[in-house]
C-alpha positions, 0 to 999 in steps of 0.5 A: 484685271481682264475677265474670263470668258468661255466658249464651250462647245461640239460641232461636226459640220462646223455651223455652231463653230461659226456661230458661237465664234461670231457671238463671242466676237464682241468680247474678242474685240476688247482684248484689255477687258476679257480674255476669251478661251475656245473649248470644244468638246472631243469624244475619245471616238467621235461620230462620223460626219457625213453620217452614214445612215445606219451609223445615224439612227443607231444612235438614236436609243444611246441619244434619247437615254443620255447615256454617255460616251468617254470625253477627252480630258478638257485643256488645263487652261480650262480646267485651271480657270474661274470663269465669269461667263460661259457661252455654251453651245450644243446642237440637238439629238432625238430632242435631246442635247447631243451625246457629246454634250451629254458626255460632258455633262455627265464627264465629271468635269462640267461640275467644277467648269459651270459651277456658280457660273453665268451662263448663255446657252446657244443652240443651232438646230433643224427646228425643234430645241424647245424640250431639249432645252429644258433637259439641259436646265435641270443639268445646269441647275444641279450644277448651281450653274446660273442660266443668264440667258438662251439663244436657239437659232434654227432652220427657218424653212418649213418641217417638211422642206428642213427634213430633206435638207439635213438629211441630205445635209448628214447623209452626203455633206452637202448643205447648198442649195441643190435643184428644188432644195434650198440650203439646209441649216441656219441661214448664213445671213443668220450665222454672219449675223450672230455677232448682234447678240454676242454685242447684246451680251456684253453689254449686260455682262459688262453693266452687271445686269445679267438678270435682265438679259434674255427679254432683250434677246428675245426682243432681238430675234434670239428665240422663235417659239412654234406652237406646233412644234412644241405640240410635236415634240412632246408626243415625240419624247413620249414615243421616243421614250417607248422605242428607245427602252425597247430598244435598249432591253431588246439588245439580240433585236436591235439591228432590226428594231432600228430599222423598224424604227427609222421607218416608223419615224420616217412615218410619223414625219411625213403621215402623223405629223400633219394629223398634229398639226390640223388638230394643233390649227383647229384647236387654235382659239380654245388653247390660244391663252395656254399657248401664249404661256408656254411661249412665254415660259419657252422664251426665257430662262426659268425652269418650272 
């Protein structure tokens, strides 16, 4: 009897599409041992793409607060189904899962979908997916979903070229290389060759021994842990957490609250996050032993 095998996701560029397909390829490719099914995931009205760039930053209070959105119904196949695997991708939002992954999540229907069931988170993001991540663990764990295993492929450039890149990426629709920019996103060496951890993943899942899985991913390149970023993000979820509620409460002032915010993150981007990132170099071999634990922790797959 074949097994079940869910790909679960959201795309609007199509990047996470090609990657969660080509991960999933492995198990494509013994059709008499697994049966593979595609959900992704619809808004009843769903956001731009390419993003106009008022639209991008309004969306930032509902994001950061994982309020949600009304979700399509997921196909009867899904929902009539026991999976024995779920590959599950998301992209990230203001450090948090996206809405419509939050949507989801929050849909009624992610309870009877993950419940009891293995699953592989695999993100595609700019660089920071660290504490988002850990927000969708407590979602995971309170659906008594089992996380086997993480993988995060990112835009392997530096911040501050990766920046450019995606908001000419969101803005126009262009990801290519254009004059001195290179392309944005994940590398299509690295999307083309997502297929190694879906091999990765058979292999475990078909032995049974899904426990041991992420160290191997991790070994293969699957997570790539920036200390500084990490540092990053955590200031970010503080301030974010400030703005956003603000923004909420203050709903006469909201047009104009967005756009002081967008200034003020464009701000911390290009002046707050160098100060960071001295202090994160100076301080380097006083938190060397801290920082080699919490890329530990970052690596796998627990939740503290």
């Amino acid at each position: 009897m074949s097994k079940n095998i869910l790909v679960l996701y959201y795309t609007q560029t199509g990047q996470l599409e090609d990657i969660v397909k080509n991960i999933a390829q492995p198990f494509e490719d013994k059709k008499d041992e697994y049966k593979v099914t595609y959900y992704n995931i619809q808004l009843k009205k769903d956001f731009p793409f390419p993003w106009p760039s008022d639209v991008f930053f309004n969306t930032f209070p509902e994001s950061y607060l994982q309020i949600p959105s009304e979700i399509l119904p997921p196909p009867e196949e899904v929902l009539n189904t026991k999976f024995d695997l779920i590959l599950f991708g998301y992209q990230v939002w203001y450090l948090t899962p996206s809405i419509p992954i939050i949507s989801f999540l929050k849909s009624g229907f992610a309870a009877d979908i993950l419940k009891n069931t293995p699953v592989v988170t695999i993100s595609a993001t700019r660089n920071m997916w660290m504490l988002s991540q850990e927000k969708l663990k407590v979602y995971l764990k309170n659906f008594d979903a089992k996380l086997v295993g993480n993988i995060a492929l990112v835009d392997r450039r530096d911040n501050y070229t990766s920046v450019l890149t995606i908001l000419r990426w969101m803005t126009t629709g262009q990801k290519e290389k254009s004059g001195i920019l290179p392309a944005a996103g994940v590398s299509d060496e690295e999307i083309n060759g997502a297929g190694k951890y879906g091999k990765i993943i058979e292999r475990y899942f078909e032995n049974n021994d899904l426990a041991n899985l992420q160290p191997d991913l991790v070994k293969n390149g699957a997570v790539e842990i920036r200390a500084f970023l990490v540092r990053v993000e955590k200031v970010g979820n503080k301030i974010f957490t400030i703005w956003s509620n603000l923004i909420i409460k203050k709903k006469e002032k909201r047009p104009l609250l967005i756009k002081f915010f967008k200034v003020y993150l464009m701000a911390a981007i290009w002046i707050i996050s160098p100060i960071v990132l001295i202090f994160h170099i100076l301080l380097a071999p006083i938190l060397w032993t801290k920082r080699q634990k919490q890329k530990e922790y970052l690596q796998g797959i627990n939740l503290k």
